[in-house]
Every structure is written in C-alpha cells, then in structure tokens.
N, C-alpha and C positions, 0 to 999 in steps of 0.2 A: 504494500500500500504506500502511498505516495502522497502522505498531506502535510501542510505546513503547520504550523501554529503562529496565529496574525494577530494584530488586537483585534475585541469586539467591535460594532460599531452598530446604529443604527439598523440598518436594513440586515444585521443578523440574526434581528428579534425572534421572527418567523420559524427559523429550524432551533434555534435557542429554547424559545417556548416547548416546542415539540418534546425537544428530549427533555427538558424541564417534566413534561408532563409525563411523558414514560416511565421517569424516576419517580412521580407521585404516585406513578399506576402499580408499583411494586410493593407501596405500604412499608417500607424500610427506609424511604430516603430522606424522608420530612415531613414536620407536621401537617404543613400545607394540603390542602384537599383542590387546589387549583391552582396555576399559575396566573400571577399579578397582571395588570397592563404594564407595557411598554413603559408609561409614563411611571407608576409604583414600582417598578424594579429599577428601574432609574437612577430614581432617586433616594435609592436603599442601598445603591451599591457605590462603593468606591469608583469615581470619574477615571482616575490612572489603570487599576489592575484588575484589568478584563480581558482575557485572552481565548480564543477559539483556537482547536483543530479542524483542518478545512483541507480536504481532497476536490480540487477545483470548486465547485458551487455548493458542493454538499460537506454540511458542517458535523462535522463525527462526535464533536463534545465539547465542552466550555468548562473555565475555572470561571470565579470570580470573588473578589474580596468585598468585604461589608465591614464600614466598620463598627464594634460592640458596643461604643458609647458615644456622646458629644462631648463628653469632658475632657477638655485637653490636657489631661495628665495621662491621657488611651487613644492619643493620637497616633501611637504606631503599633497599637493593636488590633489585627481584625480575622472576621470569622470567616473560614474558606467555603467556596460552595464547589464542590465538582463534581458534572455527571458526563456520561460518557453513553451515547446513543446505544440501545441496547443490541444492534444489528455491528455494532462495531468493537464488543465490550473483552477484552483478554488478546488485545494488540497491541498494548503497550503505549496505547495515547493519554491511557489515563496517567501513567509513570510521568510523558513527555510533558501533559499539563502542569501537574502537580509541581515536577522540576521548574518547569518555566515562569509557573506564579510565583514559587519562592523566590527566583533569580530578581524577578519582576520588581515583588515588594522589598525585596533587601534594597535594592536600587531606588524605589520610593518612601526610603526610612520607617518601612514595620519593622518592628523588631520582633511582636511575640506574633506567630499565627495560629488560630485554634481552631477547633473545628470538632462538632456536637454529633456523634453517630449514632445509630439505633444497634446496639447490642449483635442485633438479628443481621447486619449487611458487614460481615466481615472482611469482606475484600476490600469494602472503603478502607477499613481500621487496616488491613495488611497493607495497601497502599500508602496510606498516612505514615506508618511505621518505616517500611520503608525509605522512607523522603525525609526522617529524622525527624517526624513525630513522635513523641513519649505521650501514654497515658498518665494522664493527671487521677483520673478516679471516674467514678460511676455518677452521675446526678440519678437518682434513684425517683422514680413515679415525677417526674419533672412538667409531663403536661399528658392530657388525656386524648387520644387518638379514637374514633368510633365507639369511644365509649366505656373503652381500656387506658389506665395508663400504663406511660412507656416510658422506660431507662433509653438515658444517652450517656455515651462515654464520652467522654472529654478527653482532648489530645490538644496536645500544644506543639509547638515547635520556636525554637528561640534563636535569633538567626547570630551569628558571630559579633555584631558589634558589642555586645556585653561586657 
C-alpha cells in the first residue's frame, strides 16, 4: 500500500467522519453514539495537530489532538484521538499515525499526550504502548454507555523535553 500521511484539512471531513463512525459502530472506541458537525469537531480539536493517512483520494485513518483543558498551566497537554478505517486496520498506519502525531506535537510544545481506552479495544492500548505510552491506571465506571458503565484506561506519554 502506498499512502502518505498529510495534514487534515477541511474537505477531509467527509471520509474522516466515516471512519469516525465505524469506530462508534464497534462500541469500544468512545463514548460518543454519533459523530459531531464539521463545525463541533472543529472547534474541539487542536488547529496544529491533525494528521490523515491518504492513498490518493481515499483517507485510511486520522490522528488528532484535543486539548484536556483551557487552563494555561495544560497548554501542552492533550488527549489523542486515533482511528484507522476498519477495511485498512493491521497495516501498520495506525503505528505511522500515532508516530507522526507525537513527532507533530513535540514540535508544537505538548509535552504530556494521553489518551482514554475502553478496556475491551486492546490493540488501541498495544498501539499506544508501543509508541511509548505507559498506563497510568484504570478510571473505573467513569461514564455510562447504553446503559452500562465503562472502564477507561488511561495512558500517557511524556515527550523528552522534561
């Protein structure tokens, strides 16, 4: 396979949402029971660290940073989003995203990245690990999903300027 990783932009919304929605339809990837508009994701996500995988027109998977608070003492902390089209998933884009957001946001002074899993989607958590993610701990019954609550693991990564 043959794709780059580009930044996001606008008119990437479209196959973005998509796989956005895939990773809802599996019940492991987040709370969310729908993806936002265009305009609410927006404006939830860090403007700099936005990154797609893209085999000419067709976008295989997306990172993207949000950051955890407005309080500027966690201005160089934020929470990773990454999903990876499920037609494209154990090729190793997920690896090239995840690398290339860190590279990303070191370069736009995060320092800490974290990022909330569902127990149940191990490959995220083997991914993150991978990429020099350490588990921090469990949030245990943290929000209630159809009606069940659900454990996230929390994972951080702390990039060298320390």
């Amino acid at each position: 396979m043959n794709y780059q990783i580009k930044e996001m932009i606008d008119s990437d919304w479209d196959q973005v949402k998509t796989i956005y929605l895939e990773g809802i339809a599996t019940g492991h990837a987040t709370f969310e029971t729908d993806a936002p508009s265009w305009k609410s994701w927006n404006e939830s996500h860090s403007k700099t660290c936005r990154l797609i995988a893209k085999d000419g027109n067709k976008t295989l998977g997306w990172a993207a940073l949000s950051p955890v608070s407005g309080r500027c003492v966690y201005a160089g902390v934020a929470d990773v989003s990454i999903y990876i089209s499920q037609s494209y998933k154990g090729q190793g884009i997920g690896t090239d995203l995840l690398r290339s957001i860190i590279e990303l946001s070191e370069k736009e002074g995060f320092w800490t990245l974290q990022s909330g899993i569902f127990p149940e989607n191990t490959s995220s958590i083997i991914l993150h690990k991978k990429a020099g993610f350490r588990e921090v701990g469990i949030r245990e019954r943290l929000g209630k999903m159809n009606g069940v609550w659900r454990d996230v693991v929390l994972l951080e990564r702390r990039n060298g300027i320390l």
